[in-house]
C-alpha positions in Angstrom: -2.7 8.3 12.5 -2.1 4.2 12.0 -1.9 1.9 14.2 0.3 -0.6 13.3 1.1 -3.9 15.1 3.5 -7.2 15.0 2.6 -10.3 14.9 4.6 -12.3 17.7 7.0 -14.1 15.2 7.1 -11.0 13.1 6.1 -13.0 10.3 3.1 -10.2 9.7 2.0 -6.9 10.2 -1.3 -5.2 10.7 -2.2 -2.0 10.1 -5.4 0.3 10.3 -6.4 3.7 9.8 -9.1 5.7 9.3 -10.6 7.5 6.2 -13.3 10.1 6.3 -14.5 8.8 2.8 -16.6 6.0 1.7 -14.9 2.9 1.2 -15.6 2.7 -2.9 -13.8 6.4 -2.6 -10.6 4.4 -0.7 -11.0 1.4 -3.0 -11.0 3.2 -6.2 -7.5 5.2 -5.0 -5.8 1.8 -3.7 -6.5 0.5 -7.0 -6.6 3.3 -9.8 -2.9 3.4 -11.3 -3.8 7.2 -12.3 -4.3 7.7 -8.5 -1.8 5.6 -7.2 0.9 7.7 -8.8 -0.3 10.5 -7.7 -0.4 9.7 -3.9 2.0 6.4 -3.0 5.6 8.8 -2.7 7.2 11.8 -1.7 9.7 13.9 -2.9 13.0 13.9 -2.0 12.3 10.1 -0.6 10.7 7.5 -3.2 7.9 7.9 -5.3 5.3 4.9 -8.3 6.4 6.6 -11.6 4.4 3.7 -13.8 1.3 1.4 -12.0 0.1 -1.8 -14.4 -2.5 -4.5 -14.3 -5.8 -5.4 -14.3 -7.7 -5.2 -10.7 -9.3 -9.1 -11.2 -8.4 -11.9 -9.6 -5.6 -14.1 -11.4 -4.2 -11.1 -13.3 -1.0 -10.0 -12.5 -0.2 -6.2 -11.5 3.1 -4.0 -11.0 4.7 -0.6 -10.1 7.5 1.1 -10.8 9.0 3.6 -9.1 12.5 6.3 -7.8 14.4 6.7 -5.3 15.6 9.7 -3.7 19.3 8.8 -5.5 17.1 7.9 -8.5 17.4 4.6 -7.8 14.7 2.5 -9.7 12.7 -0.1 -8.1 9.7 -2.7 -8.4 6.7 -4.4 -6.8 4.9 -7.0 -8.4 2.8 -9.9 -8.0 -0.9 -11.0 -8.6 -4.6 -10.2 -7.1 -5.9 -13.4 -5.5 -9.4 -11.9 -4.1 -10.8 -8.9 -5.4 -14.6 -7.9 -3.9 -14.8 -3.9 -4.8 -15.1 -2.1 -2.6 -14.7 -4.3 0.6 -11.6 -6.6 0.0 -8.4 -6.4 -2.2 -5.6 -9.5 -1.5 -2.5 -9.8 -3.8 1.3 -10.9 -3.8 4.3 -8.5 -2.9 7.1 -9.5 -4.3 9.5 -6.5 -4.1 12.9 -6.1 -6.1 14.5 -4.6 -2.5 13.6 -7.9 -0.8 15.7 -10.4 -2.7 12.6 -12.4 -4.5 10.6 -12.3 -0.8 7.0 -13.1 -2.0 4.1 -12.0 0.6 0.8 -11.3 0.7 -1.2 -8.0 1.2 -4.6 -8.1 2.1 -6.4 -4.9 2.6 -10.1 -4.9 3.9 -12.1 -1.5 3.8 -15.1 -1.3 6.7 -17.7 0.9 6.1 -17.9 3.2 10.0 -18.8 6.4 11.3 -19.5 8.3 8.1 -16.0 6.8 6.4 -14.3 4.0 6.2 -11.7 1.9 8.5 -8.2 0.6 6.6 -6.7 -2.9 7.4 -4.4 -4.2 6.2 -2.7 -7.4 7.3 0.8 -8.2 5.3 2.1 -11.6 5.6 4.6 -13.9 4.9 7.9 -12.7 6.5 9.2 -15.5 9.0 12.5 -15.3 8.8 13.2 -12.1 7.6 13.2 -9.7 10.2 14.6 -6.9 8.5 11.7 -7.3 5.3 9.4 -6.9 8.3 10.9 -4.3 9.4 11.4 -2.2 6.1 7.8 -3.3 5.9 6.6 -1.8 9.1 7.9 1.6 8.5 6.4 1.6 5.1 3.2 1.0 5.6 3.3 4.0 8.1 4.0 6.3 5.5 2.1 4.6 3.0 -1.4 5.1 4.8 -0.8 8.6 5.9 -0.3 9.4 2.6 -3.5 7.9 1.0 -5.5 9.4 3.9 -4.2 12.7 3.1 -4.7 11.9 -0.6 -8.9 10.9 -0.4 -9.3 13.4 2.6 -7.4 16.8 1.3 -6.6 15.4 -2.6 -2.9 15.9 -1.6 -0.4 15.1 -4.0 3.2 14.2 -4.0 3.4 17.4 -5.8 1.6 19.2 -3.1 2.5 16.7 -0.2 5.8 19.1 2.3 8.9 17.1 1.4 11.1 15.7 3.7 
């Protein structure tokens, strides 16, 4: 289960969980597009049809994906650090946000056999409902990865809503 938290301001979030996998296992599904669209959705509620980029710092990266109307949508932005398999920092910029550029940085700790999750997601003063839409994502998001390197659940094989 994560455990998310706001900042005061709820200008960020920061969220953890924890994988029973080592962290290059968690790394190399955060940052593999193959992986990522097999793991970042669910049916029935959205789902990354195409991932793109290079994983280096400078190079710029984006997903595409569907709603449950088949609604299309889009995150893009850039990698600012990349140190596999310990750190991965990029923009957010994503098309339901209205331009809102922020920052996701995701650190992977090597404990007890696996490996703990952060990530802290900035850049939201002012918009309380990104934050928000924000929040509840990366919820979802991080169940879904764990269950993905733990049990190799799929979207495909993931219960629907």
């Amino acid at each position: 289960m994560a455990t998310l938290t706001f900042s005061p301001e709820q200008d960020s979030i920061d969220v953890e969980i924890f994988i029973a996998a080592p962290a290059e296992r968690v790394f190399q599904a955060i940052t593999d597009p193959a992986q990522v669209s097999q793991w970042w959705g669910r049916k029935g509620m959205y789902r990354i049809t195409v991932r793109e980029g290079v994983v280096k710092v400078g190079e710029k990266w984006r997903t595409i994906g569907v709603g449950a109307k088949d609604e299309t949508f889009e995150v893009k932005g850039e990698y600012l650090e990349v140190e596999p398999p310990r750190l991965l920092v990029h923009t957010w910029v994503s098309s339901w946000c209205g331009g809102l550029q922020t920052t996701v940085r995701w650190e992977l700790v090597p404990e007890r056999g696996g490996t703990l999750v952060k990530i802290h997601h900035s850049g939201f003063a002012g918009q309380p409902a990104a934050a928000q839409d924000h929040y509840q994502g990366w919820t979802r998001v991080l169940g879904w990865i764990q269950a993905y390197v733990e049990k190799s659940e799929t979207i495909e094989t993931r219960p629907g809503v």
